[in-house]
N, CA, C, O and CB atoms as a CASP TS submission, in Angstrom:
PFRMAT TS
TARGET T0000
AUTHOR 0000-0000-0000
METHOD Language model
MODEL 1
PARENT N/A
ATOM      1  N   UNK     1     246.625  60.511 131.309  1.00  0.00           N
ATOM      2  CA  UNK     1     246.911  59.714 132.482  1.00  0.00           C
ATOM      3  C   UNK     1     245.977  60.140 133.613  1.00  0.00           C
ATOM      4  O   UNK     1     245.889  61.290 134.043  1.00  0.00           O
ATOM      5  CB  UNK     1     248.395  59.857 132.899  1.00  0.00           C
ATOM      6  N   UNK     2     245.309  59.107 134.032  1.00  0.00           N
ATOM      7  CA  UNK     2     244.329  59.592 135.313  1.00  0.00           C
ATOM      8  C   UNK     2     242.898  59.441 135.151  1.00  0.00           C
ATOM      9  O   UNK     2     241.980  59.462 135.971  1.00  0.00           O
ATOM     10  CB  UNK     2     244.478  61.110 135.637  1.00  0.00           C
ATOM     11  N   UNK     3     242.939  59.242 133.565  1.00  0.00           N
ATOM     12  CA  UNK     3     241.690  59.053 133.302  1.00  0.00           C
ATOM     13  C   UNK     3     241.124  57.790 132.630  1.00  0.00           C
ATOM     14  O   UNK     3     241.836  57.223 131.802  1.00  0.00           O
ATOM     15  CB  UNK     3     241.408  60.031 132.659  1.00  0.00           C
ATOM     16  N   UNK     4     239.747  57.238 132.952  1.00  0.00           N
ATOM     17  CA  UNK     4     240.063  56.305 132.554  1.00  0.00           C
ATOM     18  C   UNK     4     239.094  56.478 130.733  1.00  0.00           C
ATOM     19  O   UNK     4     238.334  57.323 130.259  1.00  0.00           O
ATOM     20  CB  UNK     4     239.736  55.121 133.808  1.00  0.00           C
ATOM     21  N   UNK     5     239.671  55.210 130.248  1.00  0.00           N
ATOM     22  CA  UNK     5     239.418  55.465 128.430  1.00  0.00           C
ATOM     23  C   UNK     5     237.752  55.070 128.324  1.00  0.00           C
ATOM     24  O   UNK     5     237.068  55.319 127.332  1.00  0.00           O
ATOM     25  CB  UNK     5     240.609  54.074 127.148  1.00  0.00           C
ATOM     26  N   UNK     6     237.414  54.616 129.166  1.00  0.00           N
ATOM     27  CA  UNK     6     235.778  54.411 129.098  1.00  0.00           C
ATOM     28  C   UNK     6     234.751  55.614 129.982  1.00  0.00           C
ATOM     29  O   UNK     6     233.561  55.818 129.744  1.00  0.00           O
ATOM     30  CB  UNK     6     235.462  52.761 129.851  1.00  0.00           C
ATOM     31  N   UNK     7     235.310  56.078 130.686  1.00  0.00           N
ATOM     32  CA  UNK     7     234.998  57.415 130.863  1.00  0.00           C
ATOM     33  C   UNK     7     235.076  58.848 129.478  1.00  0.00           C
ATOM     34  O   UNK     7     234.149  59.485 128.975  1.00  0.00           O
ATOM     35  CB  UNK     7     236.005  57.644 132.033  1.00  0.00           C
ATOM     36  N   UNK     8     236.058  58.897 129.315  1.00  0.00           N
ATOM     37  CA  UNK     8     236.188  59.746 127.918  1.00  0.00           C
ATOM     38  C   UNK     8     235.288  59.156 126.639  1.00  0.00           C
ATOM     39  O   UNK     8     234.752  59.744 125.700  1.00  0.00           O
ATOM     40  CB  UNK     8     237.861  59.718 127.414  1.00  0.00           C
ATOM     41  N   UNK     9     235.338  58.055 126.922  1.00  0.00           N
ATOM     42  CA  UNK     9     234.579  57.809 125.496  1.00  0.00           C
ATOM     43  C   UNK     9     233.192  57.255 125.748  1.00  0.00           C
ATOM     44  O   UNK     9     232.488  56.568 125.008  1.00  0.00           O
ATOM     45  CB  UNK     9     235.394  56.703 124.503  1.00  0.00           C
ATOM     46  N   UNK    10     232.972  57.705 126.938  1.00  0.00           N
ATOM     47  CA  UNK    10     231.762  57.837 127.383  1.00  0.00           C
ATOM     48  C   UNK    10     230.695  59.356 126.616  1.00  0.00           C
ATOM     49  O   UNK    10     229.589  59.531 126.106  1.00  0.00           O
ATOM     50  CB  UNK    10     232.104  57.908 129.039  1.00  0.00           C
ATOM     51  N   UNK    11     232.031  60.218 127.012  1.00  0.00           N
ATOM     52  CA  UNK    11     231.820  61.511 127.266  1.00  0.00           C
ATOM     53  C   UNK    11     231.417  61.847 126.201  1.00  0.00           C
ATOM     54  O   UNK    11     230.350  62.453 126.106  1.00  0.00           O
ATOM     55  CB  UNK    11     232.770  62.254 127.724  1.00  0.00           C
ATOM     56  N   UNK    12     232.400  61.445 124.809  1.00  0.00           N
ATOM     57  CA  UNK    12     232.727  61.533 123.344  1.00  0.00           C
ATOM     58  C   UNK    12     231.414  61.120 122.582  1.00  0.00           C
ATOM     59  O   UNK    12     231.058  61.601 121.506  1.00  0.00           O
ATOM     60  CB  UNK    12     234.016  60.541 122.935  1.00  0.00           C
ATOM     61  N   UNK    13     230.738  60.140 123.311  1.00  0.00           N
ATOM     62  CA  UNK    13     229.792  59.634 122.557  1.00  0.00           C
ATOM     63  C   UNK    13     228.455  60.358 122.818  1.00  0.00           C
ATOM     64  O   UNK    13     227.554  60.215 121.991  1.00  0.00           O
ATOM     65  CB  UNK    13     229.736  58.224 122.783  1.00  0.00           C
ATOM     66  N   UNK    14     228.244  61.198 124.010  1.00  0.00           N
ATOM     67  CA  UNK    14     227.428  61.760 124.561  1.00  0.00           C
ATOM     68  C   UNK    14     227.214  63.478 123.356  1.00  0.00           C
ATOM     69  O   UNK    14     226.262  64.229 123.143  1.00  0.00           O
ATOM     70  CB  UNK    14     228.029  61.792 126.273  1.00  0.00           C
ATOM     71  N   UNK    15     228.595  63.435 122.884  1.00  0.00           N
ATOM     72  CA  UNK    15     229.001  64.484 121.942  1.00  0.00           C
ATOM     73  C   UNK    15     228.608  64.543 120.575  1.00  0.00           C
ATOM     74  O   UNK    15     228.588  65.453 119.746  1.00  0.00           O
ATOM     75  CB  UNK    15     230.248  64.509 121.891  1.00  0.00           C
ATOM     76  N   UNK    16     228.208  62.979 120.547  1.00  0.00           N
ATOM     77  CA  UNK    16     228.122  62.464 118.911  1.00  0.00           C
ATOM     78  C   UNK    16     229.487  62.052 118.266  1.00  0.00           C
ATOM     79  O   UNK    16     229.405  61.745 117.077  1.00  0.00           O
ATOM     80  CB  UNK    16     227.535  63.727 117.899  1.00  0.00           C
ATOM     81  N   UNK    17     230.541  61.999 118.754  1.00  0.00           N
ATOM     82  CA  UNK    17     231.887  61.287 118.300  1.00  0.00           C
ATOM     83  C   UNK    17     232.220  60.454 118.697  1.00  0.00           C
ATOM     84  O   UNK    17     232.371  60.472 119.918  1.00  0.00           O
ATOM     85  CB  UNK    17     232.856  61.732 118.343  1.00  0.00           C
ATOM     86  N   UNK    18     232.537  59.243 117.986  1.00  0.00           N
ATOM     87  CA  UNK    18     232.781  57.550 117.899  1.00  0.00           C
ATOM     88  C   UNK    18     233.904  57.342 118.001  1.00  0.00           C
ATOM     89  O   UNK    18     234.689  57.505 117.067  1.00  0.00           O
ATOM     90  CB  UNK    18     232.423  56.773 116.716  1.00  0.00           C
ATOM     91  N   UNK    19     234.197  56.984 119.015  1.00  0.00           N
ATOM     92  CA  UNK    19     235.281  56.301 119.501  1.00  0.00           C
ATOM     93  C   UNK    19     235.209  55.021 119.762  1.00  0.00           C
ATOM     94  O   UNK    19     234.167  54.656 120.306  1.00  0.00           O
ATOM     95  CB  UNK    19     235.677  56.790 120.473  1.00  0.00           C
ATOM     96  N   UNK    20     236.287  53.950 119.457  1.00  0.00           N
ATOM     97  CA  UNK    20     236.156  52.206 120.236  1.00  0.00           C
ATOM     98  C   UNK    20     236.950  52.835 121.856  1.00  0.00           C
ATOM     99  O   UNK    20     237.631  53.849 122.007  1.00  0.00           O
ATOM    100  CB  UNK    20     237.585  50.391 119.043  1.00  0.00           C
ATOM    101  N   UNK    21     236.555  51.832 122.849  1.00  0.00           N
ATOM    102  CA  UNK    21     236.874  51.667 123.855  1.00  0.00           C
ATOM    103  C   UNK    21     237.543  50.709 124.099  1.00  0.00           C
ATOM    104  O   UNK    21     237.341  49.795 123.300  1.00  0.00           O
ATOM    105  CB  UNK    21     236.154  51.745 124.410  1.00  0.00           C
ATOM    106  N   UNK    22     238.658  50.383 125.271  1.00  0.00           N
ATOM    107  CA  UNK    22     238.678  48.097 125.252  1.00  0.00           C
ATOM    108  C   UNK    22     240.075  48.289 125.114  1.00  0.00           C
ATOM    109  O   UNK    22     240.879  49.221 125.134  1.00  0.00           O
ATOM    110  CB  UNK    22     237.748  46.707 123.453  1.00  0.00           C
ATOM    111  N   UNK    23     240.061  46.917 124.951  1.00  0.00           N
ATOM    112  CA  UNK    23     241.902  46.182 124.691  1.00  0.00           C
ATOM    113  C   UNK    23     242.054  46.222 123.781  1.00  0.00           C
ATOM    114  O   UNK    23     243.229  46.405 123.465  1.00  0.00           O
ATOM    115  CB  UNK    23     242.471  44.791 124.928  1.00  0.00           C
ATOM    116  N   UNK    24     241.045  46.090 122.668  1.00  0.00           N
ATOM    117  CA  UNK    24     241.555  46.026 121.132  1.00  0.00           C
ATOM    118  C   UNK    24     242.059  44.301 120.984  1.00  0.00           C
ATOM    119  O   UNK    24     243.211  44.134 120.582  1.00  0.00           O
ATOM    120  CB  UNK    24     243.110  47.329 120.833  1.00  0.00           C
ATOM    121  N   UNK    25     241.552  43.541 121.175  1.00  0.00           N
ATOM    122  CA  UNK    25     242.365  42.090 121.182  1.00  0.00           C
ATOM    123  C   UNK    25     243.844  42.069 121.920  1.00  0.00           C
ATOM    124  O   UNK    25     244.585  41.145 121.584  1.00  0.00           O
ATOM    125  CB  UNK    25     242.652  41.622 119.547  1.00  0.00           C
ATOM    126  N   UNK    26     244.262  42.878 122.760  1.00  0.00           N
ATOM    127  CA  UNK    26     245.633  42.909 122.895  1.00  0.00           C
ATOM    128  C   UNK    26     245.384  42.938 124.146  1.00  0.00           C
ATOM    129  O   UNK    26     246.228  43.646 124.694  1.00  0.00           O
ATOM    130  CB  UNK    26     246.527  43.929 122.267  1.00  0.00           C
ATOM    131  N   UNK    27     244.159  42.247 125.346  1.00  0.00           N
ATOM    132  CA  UNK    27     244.708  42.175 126.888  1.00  0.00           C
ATOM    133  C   UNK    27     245.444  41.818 127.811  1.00  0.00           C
ATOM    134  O   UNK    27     245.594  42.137 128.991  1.00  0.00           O
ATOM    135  CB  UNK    27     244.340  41.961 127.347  1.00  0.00           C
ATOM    136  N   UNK    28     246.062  40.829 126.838  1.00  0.00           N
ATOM    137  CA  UNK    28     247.578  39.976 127.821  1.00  0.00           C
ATOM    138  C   UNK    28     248.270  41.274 127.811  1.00  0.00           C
ATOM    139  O   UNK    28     248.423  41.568 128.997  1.00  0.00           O
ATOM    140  CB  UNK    28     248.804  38.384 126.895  1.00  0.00           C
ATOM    141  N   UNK    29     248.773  42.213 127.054  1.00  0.00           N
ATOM    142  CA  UNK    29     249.662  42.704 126.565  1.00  0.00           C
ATOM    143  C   UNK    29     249.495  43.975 128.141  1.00  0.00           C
ATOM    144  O   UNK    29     250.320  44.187 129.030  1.00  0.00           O
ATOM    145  CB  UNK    29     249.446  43.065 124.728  1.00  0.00           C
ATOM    146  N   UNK    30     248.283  44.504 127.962  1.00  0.00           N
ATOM    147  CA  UNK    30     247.486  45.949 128.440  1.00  0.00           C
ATOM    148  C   UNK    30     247.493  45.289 129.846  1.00  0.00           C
ATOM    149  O   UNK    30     247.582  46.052 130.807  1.00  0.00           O
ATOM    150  CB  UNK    30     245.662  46.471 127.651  1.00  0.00           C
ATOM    151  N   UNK    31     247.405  43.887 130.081  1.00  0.00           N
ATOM    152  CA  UNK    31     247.237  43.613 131.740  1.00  0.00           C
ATOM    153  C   UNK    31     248.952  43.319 131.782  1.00  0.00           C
ATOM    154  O   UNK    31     249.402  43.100 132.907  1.00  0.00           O
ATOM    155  CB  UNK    31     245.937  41.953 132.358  1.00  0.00           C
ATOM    156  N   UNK    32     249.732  43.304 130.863  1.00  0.00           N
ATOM    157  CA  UNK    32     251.246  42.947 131.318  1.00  0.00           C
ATOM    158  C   UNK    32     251.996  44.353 131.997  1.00  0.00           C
ATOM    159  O   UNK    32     252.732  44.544 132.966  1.00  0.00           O
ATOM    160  CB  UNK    32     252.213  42.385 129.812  1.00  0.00           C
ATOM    161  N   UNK    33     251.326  45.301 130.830  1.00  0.00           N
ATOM    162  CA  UNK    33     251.634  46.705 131.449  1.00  0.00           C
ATOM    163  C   UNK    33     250.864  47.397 132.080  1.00  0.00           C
ATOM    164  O   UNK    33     250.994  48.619 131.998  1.00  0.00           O
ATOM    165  CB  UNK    33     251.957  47.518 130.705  1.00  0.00           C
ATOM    166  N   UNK    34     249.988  46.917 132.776  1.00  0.00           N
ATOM    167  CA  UNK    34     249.116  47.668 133.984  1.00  0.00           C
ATOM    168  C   UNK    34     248.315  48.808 132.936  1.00  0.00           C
ATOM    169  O   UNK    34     248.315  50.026 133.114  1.00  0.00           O
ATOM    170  CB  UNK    34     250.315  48.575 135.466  1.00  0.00           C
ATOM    171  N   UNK    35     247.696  48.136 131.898  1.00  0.00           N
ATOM    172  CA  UNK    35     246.761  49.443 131.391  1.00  0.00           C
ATOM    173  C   UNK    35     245.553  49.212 131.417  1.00  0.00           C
ATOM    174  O   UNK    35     245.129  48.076 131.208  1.00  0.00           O
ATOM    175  CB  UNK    35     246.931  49.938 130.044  1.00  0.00           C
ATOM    176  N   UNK    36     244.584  50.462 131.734  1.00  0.00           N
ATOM    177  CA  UNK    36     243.183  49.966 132.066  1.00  0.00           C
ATOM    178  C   UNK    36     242.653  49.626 130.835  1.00  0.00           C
ATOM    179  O   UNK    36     241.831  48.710 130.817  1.00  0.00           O
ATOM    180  CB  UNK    36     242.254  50.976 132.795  1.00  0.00           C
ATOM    181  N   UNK    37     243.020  50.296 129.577  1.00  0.00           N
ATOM    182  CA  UNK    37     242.265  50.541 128.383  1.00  0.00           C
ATOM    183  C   UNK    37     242.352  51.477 127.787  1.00  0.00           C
ATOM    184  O   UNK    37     242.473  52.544 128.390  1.00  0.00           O
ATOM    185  CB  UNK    37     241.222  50.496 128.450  1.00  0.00           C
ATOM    186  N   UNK    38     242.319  51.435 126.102  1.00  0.00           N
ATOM    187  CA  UNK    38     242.509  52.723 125.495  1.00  0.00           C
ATOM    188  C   UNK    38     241.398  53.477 124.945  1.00  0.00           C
ATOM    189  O   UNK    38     240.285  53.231 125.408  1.00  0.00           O
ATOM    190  CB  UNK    38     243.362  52.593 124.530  1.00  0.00           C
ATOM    191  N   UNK    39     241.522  54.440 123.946  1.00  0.00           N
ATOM    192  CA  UNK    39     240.668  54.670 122.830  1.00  0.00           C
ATOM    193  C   UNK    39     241.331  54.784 121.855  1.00  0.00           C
ATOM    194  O   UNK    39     242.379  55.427 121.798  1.00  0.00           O
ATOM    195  CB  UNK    39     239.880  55.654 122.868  1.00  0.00           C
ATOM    196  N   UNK    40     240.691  54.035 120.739  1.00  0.00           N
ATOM    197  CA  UNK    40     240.833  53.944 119.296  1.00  0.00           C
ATOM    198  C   UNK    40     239.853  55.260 118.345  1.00  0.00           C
ATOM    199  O   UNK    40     238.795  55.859 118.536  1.00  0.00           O
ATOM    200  CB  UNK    40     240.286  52.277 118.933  1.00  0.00           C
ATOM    201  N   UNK    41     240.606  55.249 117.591  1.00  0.00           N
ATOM    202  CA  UNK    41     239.872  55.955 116.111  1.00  0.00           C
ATOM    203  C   UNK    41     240.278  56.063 115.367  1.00  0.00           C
ATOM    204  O   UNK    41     241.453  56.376 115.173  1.00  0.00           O
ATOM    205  CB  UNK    41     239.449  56.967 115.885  1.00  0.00           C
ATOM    206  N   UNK    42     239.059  55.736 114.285  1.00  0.00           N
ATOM    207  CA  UNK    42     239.487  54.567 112.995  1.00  0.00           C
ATOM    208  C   UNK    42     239.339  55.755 112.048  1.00  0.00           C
ATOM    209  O   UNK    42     238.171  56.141 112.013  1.00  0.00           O
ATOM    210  CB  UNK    42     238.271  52.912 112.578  1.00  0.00           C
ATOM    211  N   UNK    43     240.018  56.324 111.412  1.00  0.00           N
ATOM    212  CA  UNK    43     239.834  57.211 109.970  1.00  0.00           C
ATOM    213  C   UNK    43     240.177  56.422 108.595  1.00  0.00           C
ATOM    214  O   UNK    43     241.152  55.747 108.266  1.00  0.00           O
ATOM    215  CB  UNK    43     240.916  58.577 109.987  1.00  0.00           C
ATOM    216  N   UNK    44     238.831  56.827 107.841  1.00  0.00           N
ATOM    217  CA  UNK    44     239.013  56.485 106.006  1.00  0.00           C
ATOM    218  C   UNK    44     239.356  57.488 105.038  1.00  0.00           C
ATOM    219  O   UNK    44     240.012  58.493 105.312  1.00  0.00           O
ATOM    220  CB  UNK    44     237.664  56.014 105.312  1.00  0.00           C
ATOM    221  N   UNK    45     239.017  57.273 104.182  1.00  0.00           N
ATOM    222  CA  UNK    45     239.410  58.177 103.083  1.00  0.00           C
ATOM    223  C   UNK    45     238.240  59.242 102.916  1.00  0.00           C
ATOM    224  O   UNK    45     238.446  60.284 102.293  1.00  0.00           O
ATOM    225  CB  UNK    45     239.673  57.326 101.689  1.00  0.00           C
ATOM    226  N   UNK    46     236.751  58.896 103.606  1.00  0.00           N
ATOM    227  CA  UNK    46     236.049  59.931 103.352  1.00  0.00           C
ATOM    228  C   UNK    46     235.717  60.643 104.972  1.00  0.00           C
ATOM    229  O   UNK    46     234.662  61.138 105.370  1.00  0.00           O
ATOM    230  CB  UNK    46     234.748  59.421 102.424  1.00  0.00           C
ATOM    231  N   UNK    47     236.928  60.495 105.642  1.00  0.00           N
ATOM    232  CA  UNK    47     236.584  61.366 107.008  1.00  0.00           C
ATOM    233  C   UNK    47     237.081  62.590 106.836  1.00  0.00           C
ATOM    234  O   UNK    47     238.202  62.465 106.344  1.00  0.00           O
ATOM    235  CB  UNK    47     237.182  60.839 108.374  1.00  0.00           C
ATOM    236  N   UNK    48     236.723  64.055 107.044  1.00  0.00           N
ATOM    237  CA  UNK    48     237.114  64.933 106.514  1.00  0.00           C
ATOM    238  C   UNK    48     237.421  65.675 107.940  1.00  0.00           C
ATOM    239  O   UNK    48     237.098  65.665 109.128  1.00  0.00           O
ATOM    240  CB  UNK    48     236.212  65.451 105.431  1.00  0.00           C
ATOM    241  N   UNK    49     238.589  66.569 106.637  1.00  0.00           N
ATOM    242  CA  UNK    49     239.745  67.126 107.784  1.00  0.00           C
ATOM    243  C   UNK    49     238.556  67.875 109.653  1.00  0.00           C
ATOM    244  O   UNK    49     238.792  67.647 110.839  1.00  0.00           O
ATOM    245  CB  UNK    49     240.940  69.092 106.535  1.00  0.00           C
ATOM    246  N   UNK    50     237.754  68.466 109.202  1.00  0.00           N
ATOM    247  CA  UNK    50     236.922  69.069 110.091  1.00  0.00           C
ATOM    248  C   UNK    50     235.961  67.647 111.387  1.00  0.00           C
ATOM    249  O   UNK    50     235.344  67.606 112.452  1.00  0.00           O
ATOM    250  CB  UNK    50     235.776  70.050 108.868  1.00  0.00           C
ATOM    251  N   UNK    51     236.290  67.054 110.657  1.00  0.00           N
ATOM    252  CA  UNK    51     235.404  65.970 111.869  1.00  0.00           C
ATOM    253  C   UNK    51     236.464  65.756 112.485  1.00  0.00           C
ATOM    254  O   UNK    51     236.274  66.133 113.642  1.00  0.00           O
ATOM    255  CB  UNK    51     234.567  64.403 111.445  1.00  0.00           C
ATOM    256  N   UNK    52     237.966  65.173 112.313  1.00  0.00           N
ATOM    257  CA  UNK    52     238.803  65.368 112.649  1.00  0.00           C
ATOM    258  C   UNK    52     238.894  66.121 113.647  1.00  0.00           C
ATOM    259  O   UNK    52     238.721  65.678 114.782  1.00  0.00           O
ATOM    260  CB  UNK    52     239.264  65.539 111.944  1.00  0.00           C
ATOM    261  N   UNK    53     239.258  67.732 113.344  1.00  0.00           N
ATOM    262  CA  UNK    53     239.287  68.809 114.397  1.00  0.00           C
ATOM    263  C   UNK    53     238.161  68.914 115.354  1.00  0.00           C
ATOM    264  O   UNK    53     238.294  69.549 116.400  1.00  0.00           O
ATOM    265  CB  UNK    53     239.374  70.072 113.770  1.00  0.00           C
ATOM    266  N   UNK    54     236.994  68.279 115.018  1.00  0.00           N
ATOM    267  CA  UNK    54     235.783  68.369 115.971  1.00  0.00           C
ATOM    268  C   UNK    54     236.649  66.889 117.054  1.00  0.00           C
ATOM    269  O   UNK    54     236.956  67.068 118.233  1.00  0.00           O
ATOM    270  CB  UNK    54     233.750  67.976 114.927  1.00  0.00           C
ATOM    271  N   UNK    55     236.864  65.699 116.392  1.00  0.00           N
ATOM    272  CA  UNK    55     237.110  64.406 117.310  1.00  0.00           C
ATOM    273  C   UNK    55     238.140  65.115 118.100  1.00  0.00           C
ATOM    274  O   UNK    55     238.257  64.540 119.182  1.00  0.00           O
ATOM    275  CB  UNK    55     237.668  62.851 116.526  1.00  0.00           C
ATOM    276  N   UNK    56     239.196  66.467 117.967  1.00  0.00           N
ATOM    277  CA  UNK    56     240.088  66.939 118.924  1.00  0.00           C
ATOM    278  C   UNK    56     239.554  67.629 120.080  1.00  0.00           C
ATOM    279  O   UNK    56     239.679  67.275 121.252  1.00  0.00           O
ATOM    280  CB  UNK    56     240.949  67.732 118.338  1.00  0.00           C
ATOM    281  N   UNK    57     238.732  69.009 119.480  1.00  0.00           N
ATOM    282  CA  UNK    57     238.265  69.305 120.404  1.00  0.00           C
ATOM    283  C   UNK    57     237.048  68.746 121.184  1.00  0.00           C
ATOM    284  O   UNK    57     236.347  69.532 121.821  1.00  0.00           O
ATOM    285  CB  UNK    57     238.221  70.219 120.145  1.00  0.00           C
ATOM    286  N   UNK    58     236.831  67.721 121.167  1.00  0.00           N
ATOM    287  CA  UNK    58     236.084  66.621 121.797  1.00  0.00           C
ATOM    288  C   UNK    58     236.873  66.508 122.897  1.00  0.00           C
ATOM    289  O   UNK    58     236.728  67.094 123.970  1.00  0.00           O
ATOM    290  CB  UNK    58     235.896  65.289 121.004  1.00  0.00           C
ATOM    291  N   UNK    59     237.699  65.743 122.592  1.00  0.00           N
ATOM    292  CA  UNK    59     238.680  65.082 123.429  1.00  0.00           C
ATOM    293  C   UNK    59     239.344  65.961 124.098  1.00  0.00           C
ATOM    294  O   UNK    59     239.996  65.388 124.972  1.00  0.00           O
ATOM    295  CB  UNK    59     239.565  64.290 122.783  1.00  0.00           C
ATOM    296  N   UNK    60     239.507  67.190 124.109  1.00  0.00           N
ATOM    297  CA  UNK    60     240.287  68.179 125.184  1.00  0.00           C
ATOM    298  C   UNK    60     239.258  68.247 125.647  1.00  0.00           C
ATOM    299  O   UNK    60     239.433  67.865 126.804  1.00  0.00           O
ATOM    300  CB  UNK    60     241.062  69.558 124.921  1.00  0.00           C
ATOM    301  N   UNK    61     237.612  68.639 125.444  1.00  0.00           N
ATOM    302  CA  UNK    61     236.877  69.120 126.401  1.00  0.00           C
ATOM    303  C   UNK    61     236.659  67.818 127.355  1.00  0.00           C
ATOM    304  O   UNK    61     236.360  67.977 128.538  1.00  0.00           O
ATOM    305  CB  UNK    61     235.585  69.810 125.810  1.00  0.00           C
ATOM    306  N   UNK    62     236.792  66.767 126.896  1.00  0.00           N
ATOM    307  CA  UNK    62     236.561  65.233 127.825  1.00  0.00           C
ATOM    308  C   UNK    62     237.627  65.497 128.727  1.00  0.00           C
ATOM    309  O   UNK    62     237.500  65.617 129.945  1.00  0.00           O
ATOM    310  CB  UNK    62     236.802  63.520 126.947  1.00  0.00           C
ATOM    311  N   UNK    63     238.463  65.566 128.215  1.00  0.00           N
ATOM    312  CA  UNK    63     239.732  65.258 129.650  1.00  0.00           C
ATOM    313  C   UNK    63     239.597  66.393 130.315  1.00  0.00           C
ATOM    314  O   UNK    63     240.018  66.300 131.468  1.00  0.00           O
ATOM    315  CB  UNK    63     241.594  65.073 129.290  1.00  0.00           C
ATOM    316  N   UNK    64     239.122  67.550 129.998  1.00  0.00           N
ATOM    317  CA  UNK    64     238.770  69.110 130.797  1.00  0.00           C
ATOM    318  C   UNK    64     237.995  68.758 132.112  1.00  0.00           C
ATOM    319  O   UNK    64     237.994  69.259 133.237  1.00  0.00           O
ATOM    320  CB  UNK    64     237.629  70.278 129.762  1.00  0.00           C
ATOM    321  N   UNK    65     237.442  67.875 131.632  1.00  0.00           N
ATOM    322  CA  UNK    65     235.685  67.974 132.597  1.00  0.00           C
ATOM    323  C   UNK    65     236.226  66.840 133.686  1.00  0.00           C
ATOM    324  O   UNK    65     235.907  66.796 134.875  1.00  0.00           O
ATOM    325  CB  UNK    65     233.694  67.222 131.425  1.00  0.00           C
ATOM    326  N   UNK    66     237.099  65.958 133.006  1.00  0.00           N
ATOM    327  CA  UNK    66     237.181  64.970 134.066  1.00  0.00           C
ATOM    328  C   UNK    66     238.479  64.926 134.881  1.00  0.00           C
ATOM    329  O   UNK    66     238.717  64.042 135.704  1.00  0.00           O
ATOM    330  CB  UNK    66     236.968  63.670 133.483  1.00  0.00           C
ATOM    331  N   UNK    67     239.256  65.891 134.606  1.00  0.00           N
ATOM    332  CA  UNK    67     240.444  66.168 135.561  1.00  0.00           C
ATOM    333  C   UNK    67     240.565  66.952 136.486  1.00  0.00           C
ATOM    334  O   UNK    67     241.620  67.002 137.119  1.00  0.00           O
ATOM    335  CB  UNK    67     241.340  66.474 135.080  1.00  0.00           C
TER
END
């Protein structure tokens, strides 16, 4: 909260980790509840447990830097 999802996945990508940004097709929904936008991430069957833990500590150091 506070941050916004195109900022972080700004950050994420600057990192080398892929994140979607956006409404996701769902903006009636995201402007009904006052949301700016999320981030998505899409895992398959060949994403392995460690990229994973890297897409985490990504994302703590993103919200670190920008709070």
């Amino acid at each position: 909260e506070g941050v916004h999802p195109y900022d972080v996945g700004g950050l994420l990508d600057k990192m080398g980790i892929a994140l979607r940004t956006g409404h996701h097709c769902a903006q009636p929904v995201m402007a009904y509840y006052k949301i700016p936008g999320t981030l998505r991430a899409s895992f398959a069957m060949y994403n392995t447990r460690a990229e994973i833990d890297l897409m985490m500590e990504g994302l703590e150091k993103a919200l670190q830097m920008l709070r």
